[in-house]
N, CA, C and O atoms as CSV, one atom per row, in Angstrom:
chain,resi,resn,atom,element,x,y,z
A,1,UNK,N,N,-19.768,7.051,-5.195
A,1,UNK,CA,C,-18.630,6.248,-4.788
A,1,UNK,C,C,-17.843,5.861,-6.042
A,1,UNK,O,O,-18.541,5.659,-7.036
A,2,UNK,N,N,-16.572,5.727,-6.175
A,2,UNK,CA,C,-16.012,5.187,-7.144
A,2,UNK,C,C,-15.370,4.252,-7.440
A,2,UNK,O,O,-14.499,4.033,-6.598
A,3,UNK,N,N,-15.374,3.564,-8.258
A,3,UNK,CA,C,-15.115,1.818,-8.315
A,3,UNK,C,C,-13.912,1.433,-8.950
A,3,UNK,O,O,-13.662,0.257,-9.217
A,4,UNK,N,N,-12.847,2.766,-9.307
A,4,UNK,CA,C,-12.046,1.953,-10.586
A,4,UNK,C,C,-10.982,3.367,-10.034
A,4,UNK,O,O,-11.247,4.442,-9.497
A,5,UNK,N,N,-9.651,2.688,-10.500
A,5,UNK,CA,C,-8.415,3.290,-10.040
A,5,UNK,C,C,-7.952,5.002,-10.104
A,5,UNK,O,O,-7.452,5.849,-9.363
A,6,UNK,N,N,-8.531,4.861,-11.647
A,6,UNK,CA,C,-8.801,5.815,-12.517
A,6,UNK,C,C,-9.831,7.070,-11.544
A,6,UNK,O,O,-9.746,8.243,-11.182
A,7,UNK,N,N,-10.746,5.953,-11.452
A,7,UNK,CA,C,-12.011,7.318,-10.713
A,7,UNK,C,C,-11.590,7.990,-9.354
A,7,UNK,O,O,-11.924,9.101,-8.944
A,8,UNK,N,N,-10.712,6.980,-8.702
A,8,UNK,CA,C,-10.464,7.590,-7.239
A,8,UNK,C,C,-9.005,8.167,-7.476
A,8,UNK,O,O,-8.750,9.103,-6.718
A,9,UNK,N,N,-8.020,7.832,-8.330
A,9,UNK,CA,C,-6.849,9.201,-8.746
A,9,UNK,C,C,-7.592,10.316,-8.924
A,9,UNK,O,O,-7.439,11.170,-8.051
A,10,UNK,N,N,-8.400,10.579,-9.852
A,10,UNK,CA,C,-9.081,11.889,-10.165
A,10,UNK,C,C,-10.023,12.833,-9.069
A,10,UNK,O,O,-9.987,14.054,-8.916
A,11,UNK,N,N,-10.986,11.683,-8.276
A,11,UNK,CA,C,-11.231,12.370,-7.146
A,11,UNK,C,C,-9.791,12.878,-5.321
A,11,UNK,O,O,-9.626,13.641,-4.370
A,12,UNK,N,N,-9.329,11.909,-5.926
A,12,UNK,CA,C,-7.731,12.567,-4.870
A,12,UNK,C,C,-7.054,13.613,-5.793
A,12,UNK,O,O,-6.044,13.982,-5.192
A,13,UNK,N,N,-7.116,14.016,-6.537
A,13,UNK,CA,C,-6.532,15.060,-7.551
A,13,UNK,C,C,-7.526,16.571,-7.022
A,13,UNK,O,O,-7.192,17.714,-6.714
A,14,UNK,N,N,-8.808,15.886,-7.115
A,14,UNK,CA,C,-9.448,17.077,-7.178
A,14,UNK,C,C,-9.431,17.392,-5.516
A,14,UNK,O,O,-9.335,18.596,-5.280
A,15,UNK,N,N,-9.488,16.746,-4.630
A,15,UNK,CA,C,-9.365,16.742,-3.117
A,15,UNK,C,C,-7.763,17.628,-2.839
A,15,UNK,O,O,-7.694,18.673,-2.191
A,16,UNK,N,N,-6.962,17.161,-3.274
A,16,UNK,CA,C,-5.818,17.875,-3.233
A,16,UNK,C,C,-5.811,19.561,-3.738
A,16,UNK,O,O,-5.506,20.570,-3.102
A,17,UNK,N,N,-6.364,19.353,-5.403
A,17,UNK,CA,C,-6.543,20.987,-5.851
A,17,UNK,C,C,-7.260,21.641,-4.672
A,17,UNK,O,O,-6.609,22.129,-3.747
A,18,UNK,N,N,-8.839,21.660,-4.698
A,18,UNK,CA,C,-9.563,22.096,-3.633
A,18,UNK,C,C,-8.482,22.617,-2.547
A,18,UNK,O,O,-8.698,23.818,-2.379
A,19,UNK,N,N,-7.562,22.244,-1.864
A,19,UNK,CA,C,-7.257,22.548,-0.492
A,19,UNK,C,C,-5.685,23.433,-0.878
A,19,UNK,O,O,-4.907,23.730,0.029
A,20,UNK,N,N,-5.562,23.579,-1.516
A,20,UNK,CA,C,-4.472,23.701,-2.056
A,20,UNK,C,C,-3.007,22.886,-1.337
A,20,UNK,O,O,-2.008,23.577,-1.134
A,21,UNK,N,N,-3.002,21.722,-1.066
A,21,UNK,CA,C,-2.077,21.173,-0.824
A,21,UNK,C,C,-0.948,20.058,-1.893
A,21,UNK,O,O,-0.343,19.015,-1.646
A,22,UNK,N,N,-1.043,20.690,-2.792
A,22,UNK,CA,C,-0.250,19.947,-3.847
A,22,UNK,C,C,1.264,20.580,-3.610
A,22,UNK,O,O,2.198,19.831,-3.898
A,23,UNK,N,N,1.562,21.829,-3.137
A,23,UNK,CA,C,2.341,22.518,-2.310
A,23,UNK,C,C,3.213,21.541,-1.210
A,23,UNK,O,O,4.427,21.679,-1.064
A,24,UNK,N,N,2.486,20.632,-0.535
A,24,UNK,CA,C,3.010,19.876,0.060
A,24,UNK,C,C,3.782,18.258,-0.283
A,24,UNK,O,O,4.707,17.571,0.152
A,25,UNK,N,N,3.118,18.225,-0.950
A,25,UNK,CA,C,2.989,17.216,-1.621
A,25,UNK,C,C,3.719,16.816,-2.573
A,25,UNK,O,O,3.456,16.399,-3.701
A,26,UNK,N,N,5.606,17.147,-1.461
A,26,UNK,CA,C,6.745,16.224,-2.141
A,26,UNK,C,C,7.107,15.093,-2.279
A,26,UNK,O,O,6.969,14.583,-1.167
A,27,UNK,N,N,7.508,14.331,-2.990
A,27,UNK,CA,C,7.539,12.761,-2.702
A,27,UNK,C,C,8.098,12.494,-1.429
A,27,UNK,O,O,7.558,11.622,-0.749
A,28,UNK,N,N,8.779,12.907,-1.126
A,28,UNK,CA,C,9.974,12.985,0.483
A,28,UNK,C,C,8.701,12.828,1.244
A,28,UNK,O,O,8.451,11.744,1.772
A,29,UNK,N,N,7.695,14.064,1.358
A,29,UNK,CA,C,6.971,14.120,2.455
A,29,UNK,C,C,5.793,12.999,2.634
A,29,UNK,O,O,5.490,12.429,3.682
A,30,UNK,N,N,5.069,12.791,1.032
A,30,UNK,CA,C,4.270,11.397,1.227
A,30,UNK,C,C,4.834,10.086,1.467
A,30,UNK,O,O,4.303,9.192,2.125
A,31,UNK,N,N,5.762,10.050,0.981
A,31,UNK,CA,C,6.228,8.820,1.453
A,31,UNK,C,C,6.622,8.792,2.991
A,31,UNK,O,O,6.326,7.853,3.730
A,32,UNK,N,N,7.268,9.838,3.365
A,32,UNK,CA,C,6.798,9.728,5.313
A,32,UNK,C,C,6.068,9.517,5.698
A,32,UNK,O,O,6.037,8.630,6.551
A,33,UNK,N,N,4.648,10.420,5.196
A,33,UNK,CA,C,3.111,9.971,5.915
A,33,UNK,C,C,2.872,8.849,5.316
A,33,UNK,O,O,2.393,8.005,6.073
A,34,UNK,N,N,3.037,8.485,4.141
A,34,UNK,CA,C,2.353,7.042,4.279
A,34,UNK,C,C,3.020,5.996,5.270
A,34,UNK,O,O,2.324,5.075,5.698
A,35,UNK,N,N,4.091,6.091,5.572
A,35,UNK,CA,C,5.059,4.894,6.502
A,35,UNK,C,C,4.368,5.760,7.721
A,35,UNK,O,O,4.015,4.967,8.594
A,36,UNK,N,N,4.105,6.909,8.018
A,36,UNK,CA,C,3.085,7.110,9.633
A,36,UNK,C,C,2.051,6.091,9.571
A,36,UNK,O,O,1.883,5.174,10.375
A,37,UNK,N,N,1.330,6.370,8.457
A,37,UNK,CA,C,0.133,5.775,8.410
A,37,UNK,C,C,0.002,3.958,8.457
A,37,UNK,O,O,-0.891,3.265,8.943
A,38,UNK,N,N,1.424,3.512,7.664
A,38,UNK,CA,C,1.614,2.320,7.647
A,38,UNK,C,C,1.745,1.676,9.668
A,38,UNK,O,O,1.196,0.759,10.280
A,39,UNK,N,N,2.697,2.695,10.040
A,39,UNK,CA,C,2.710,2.311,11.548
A,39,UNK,C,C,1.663,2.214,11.988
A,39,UNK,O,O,1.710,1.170,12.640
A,40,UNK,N,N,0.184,2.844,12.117
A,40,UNK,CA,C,-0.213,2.991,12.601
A,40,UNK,C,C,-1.145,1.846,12.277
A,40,UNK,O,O,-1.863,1.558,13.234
A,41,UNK,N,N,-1.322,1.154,11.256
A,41,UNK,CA,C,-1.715,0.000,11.000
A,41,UNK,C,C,-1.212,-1.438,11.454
A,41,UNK,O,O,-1.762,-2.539,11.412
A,42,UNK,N,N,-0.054,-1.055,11.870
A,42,UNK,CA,C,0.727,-2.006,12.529
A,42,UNK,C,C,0.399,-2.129,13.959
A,42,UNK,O,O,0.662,-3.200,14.505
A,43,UNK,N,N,-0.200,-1.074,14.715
A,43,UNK,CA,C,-0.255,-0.819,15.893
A,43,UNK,C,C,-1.385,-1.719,16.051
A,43,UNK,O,O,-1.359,-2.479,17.019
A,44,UNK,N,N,-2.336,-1.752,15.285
A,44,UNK,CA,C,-3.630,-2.325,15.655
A,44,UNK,C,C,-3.372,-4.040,15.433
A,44,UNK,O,O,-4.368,-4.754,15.318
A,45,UNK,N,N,-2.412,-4.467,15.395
A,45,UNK,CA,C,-1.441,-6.124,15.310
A,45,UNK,C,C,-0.502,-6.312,16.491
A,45,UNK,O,O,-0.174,-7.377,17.013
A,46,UNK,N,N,-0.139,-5.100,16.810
A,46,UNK,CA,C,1.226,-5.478,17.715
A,46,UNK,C,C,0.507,-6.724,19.059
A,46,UNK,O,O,-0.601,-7.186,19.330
A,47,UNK,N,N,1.404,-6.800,19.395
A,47,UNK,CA,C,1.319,-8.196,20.481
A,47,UNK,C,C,0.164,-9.178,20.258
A,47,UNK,O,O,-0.329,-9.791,21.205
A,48,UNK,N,N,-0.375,-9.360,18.667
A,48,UNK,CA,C,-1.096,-10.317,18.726
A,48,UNK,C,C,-1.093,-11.365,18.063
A,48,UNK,O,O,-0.609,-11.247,16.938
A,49,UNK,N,N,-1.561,-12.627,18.426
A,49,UNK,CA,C,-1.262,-14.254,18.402
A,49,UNK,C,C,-1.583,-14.081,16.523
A,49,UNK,O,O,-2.259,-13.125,16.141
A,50,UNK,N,N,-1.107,-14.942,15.663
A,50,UNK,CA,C,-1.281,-14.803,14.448
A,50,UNK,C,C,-2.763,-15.598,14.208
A,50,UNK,O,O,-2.757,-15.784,12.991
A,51,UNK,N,N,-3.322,-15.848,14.442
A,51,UNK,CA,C,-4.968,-16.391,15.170
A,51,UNK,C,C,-5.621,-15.029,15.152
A,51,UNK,O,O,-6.439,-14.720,14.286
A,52,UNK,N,N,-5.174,-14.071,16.309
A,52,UNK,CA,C,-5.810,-13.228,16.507
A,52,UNK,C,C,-5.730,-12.074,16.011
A,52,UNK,O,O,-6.431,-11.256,16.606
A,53,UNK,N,N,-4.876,-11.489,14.744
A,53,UNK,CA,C,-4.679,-11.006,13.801
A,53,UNK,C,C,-5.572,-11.064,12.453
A,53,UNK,O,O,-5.857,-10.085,11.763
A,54,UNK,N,N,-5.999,-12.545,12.186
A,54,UNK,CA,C,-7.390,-13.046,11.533
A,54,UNK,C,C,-8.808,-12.455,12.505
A,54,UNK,O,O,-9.868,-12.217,11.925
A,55,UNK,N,N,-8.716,-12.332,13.482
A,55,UNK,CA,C,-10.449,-12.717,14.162
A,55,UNK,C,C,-10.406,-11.010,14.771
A,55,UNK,O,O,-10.250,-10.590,15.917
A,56,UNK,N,N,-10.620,-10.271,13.441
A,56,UNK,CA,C,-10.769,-8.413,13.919
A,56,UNK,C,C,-12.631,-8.373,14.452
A,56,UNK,O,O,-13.592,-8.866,13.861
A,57,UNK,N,N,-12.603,-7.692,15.593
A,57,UNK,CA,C,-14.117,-7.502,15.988
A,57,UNK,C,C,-14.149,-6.453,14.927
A,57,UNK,O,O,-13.231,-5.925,14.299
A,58,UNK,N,N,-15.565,-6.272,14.885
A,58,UNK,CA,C,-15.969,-5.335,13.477
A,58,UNK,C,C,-15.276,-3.917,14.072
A,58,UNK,O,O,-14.395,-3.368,13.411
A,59,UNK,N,N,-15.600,-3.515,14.998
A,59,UNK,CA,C,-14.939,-1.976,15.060
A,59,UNK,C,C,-13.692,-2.035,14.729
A,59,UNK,O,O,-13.457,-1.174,13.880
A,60,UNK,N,N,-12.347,-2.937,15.130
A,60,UNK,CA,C,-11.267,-2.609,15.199
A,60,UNK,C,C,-10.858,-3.001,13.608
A,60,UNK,O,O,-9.846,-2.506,13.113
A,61,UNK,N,N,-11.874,-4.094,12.704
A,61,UNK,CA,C,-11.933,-4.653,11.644
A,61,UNK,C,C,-11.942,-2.746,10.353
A,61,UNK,O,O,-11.456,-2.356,9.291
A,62,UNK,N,N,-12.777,-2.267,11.393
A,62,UNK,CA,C,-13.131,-0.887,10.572
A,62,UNK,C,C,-11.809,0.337,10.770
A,62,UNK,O,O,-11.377,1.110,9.915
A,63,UNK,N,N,-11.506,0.222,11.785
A,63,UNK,CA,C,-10.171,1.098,12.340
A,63,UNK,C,C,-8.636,0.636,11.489
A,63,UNK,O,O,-7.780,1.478,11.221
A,64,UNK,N,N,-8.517,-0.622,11.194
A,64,UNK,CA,C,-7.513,-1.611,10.425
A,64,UNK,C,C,-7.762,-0.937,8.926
A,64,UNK,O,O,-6.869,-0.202,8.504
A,65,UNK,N,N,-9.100,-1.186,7.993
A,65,UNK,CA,C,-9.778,-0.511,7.141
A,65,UNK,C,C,-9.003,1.124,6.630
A,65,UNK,O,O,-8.348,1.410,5.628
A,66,UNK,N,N,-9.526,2.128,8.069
A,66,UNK,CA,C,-9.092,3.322,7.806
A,66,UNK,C,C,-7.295,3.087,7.800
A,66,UNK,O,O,-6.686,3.466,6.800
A,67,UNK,N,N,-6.998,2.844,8.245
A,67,UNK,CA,C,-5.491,2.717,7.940
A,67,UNK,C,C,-5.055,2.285,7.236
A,67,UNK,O,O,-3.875,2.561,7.015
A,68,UNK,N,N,-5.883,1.147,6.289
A,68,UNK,CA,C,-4.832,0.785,5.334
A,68,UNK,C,C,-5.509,1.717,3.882
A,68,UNK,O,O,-5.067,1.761,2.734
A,69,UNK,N,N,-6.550,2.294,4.395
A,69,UNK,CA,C,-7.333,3.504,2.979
A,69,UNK,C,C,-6.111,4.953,3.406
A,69,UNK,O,O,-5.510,5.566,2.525
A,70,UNK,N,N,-6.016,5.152,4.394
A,70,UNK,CA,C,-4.567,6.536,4.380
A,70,UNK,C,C,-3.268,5.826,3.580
A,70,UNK,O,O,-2.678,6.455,2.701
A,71,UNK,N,N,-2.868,4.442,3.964
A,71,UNK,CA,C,-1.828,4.282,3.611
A,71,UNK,C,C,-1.919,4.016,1.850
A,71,UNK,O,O,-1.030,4.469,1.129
A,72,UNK,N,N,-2.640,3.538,1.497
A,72,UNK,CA,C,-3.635,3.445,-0.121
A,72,UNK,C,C,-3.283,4.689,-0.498
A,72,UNK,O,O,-2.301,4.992,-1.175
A,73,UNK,N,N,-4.543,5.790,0.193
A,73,UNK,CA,C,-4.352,7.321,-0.137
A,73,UNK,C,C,-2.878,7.567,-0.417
A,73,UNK,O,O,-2.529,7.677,-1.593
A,74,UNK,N,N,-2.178,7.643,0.348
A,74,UNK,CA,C,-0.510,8.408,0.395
A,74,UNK,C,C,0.477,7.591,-0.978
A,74,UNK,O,O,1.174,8.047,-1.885
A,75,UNK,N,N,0.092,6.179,-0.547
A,75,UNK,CA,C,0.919,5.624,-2.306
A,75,UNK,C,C,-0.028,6.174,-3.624
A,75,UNK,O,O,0.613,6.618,-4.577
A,76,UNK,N,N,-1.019,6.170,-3.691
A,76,UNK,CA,C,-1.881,6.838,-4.531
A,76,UNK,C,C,-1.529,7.989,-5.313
A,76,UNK,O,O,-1.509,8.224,-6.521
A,77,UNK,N,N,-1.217,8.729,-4.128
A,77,UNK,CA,C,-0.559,10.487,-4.790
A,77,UNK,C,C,0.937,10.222,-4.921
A,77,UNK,O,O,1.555,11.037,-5.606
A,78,UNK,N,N,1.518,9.364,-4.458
A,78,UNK,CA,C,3.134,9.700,-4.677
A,78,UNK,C,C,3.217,9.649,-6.140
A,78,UNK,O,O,3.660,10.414,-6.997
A,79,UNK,N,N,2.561,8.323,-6.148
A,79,UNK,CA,C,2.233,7.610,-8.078
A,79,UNK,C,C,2.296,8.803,-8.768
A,79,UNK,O,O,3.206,9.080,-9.550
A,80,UNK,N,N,0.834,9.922,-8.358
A,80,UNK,CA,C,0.495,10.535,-9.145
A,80,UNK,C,C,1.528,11.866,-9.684
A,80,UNK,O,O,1.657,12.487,-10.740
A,81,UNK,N,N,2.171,11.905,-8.301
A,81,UNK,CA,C,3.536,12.945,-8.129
A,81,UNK,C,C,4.468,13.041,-9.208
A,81,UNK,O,O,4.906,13.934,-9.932
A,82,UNK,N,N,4.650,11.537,-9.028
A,82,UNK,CA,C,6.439,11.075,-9.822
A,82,UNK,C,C,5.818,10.352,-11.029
A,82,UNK,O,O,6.533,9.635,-11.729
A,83,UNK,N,N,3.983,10.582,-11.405
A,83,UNK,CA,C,3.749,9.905,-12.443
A,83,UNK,C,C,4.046,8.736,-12.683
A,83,UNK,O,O,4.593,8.557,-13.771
A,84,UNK,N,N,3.848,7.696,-11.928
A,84,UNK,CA,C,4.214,6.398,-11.905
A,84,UNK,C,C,3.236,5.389,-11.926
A,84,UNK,O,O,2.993,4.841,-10.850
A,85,UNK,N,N,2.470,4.941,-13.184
A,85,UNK,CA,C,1.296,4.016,-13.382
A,85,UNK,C,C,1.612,2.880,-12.304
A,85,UNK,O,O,2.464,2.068,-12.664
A,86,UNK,N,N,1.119,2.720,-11.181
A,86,UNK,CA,C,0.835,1.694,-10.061
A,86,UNK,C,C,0.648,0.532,-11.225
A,86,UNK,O,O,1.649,-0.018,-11.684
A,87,UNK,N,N,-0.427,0.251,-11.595
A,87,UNK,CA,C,-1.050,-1.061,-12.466
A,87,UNK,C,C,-0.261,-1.098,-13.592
A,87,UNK,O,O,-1.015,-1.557,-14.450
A,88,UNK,N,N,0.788,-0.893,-14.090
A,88,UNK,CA,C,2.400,-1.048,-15.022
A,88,UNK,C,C,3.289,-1.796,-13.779
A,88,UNK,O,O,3.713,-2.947,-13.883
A,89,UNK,N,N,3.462,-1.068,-12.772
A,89,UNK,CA,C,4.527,-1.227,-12.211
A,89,UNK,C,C,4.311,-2.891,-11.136
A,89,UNK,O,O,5.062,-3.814,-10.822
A,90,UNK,N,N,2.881,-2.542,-10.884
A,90,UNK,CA,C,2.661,-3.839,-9.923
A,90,UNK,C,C,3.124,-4.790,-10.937
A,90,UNK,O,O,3.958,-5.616,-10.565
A,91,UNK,N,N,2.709,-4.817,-12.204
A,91,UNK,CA,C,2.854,-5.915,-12.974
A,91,UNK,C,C,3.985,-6.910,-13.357
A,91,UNK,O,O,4.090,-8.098,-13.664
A,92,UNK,N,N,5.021,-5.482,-13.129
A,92,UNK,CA,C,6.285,-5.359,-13.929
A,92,UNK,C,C,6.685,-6.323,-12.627
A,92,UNK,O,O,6.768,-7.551,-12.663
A,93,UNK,N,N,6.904,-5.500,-11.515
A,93,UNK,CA,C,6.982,-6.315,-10.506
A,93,UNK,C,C,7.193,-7.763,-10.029
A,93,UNK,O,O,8.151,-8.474,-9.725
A,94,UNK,N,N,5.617,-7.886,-10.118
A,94,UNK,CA,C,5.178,-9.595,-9.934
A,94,UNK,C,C,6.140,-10.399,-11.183
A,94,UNK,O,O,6.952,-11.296,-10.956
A,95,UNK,N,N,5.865,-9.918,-12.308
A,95,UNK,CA,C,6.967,-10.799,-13.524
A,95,UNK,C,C,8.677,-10.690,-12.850
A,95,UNK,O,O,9.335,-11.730,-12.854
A,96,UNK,N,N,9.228,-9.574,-12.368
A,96,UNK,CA,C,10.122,-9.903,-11.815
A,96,UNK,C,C,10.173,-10.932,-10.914
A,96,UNK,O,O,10.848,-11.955,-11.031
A,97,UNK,N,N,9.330,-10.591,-9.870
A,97,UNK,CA,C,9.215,-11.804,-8.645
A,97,UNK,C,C,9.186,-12.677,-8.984
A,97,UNK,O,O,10.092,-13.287,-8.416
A,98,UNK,N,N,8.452,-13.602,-9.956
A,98,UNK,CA,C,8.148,-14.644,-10.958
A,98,UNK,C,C,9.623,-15.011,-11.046
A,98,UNK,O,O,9.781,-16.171,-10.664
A,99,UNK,N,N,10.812,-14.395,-11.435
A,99,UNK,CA,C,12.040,-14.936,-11.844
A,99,UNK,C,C,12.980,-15.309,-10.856
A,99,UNK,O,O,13.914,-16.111,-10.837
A,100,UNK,N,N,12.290,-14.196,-9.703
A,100,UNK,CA,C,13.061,-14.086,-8.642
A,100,UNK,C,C,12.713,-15.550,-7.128
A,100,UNK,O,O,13.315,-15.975,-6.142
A,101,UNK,N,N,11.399,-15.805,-7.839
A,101,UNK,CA,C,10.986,-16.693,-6.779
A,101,UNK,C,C,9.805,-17.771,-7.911
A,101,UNK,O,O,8.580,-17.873,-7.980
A,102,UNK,N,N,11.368,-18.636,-8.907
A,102,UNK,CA,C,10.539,-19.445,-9.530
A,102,UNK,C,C,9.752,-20.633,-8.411
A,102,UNK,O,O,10.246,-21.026,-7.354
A,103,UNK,N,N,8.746,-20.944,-8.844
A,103,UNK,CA,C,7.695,-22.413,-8.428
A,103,UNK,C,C,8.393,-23.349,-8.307
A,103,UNK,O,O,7.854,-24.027,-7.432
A,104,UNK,N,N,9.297,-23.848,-8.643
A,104,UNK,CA,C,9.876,-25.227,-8.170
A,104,UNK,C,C,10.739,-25.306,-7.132
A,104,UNK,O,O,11.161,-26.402,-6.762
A,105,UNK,N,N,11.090,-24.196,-6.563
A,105,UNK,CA,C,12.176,-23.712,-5.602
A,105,UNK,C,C,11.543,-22.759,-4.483
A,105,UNK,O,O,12.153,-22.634,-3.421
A,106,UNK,N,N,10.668,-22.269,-4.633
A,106,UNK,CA,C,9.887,-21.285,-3.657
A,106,UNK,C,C,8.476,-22.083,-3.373
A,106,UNK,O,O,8.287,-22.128,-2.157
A,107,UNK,N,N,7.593,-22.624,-3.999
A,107,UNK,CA,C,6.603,-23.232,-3.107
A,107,UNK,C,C,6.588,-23.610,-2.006
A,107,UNK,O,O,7.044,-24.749,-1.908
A,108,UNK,N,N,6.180,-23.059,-0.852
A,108,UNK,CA,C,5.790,-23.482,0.374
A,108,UNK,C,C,7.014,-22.971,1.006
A,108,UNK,O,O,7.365,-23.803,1.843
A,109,UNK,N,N,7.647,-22.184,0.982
A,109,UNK,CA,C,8.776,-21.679,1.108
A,109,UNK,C,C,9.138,-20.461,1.493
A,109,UNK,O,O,8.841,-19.647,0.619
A,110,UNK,N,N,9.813,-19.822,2.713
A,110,UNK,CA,C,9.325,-17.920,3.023
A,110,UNK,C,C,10.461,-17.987,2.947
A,110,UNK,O,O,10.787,-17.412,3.986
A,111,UNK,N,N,12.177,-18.534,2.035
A,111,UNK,CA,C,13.002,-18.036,1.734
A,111,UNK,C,C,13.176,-16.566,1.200
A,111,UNK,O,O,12.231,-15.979,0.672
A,112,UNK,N,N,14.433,-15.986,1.359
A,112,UNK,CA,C,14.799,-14.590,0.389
A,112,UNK,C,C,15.231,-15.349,-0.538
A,112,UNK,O,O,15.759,-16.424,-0.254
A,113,UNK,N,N,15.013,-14.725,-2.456
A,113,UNK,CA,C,15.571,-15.028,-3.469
A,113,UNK,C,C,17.012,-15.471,-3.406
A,113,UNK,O,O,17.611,-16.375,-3.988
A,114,UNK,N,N,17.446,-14.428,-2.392
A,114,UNK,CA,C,18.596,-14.690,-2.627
A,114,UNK,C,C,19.411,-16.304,-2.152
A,114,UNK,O,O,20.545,-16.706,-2.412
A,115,UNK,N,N,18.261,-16.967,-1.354
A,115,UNK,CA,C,18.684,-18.555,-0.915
A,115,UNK,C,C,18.341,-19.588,-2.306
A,115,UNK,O,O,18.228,-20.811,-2.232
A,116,UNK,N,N,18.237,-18.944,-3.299
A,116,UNK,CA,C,17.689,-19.811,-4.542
A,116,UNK,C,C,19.174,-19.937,-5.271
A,116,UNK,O,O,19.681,-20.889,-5.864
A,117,UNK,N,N,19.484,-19.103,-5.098
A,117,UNK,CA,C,21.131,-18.220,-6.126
A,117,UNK,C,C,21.966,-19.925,-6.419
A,117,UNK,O,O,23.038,-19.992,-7.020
């Protein structure tokens, strides 16, 4: 099993060589399947109480799981596609957000940035 970001890029690298589907594997097209895959994670929420969105019985807890490991999988390889260090970019990110949604104005707060302006 592998424990670190690094180890599971390299085993999806080698999963991809093996099958030869790197062929497929335009950014256009992963980023579709991952938004399939994202729907389909959504499906297992639709019409339910935000209560019952918390309280997954273990099977459907495990079905939620596989969907959000495809949708993982599919951002995983786009990264690897367009070469785009995930753990740079999350970072870069959050420090943006940080500016975009300072603490004295966003705590407790599900405004858009843009109501801070």
């Amino acid at each position: 099993m592998t424990d670190s970001l690094n180890e599971l890029k390299q085993k999806l690298e080698n999963f991809v060589v093996e099958r030869d589907w790197a062929q497929f594997h335009s950014p256009k097209n992963l980023a579709m399947a991952m938004i399939v895959e994202a729907a389909e994670l959504v499906e297992h929420f639709q019409w339910n109480t935000e209560a019952e969105s918390h309280e997954l019985s273990a099977e459907k807890r495990e079905q939620v799981g596989h969907e959000l490991a495809d949708t993982f999988v599919y951002l995983l390889r786009i990264s690897q596609v367009l070469n785009i260090d995930l753990i740079e970019a999350a970072n870069n990110k959050i420090a943006l957000n940080a500016l975009k949604y300072p603490v004295e104005k966003a705590r407790g707060k599900n405004n858009k940035y843009t109501d801070y302006q």
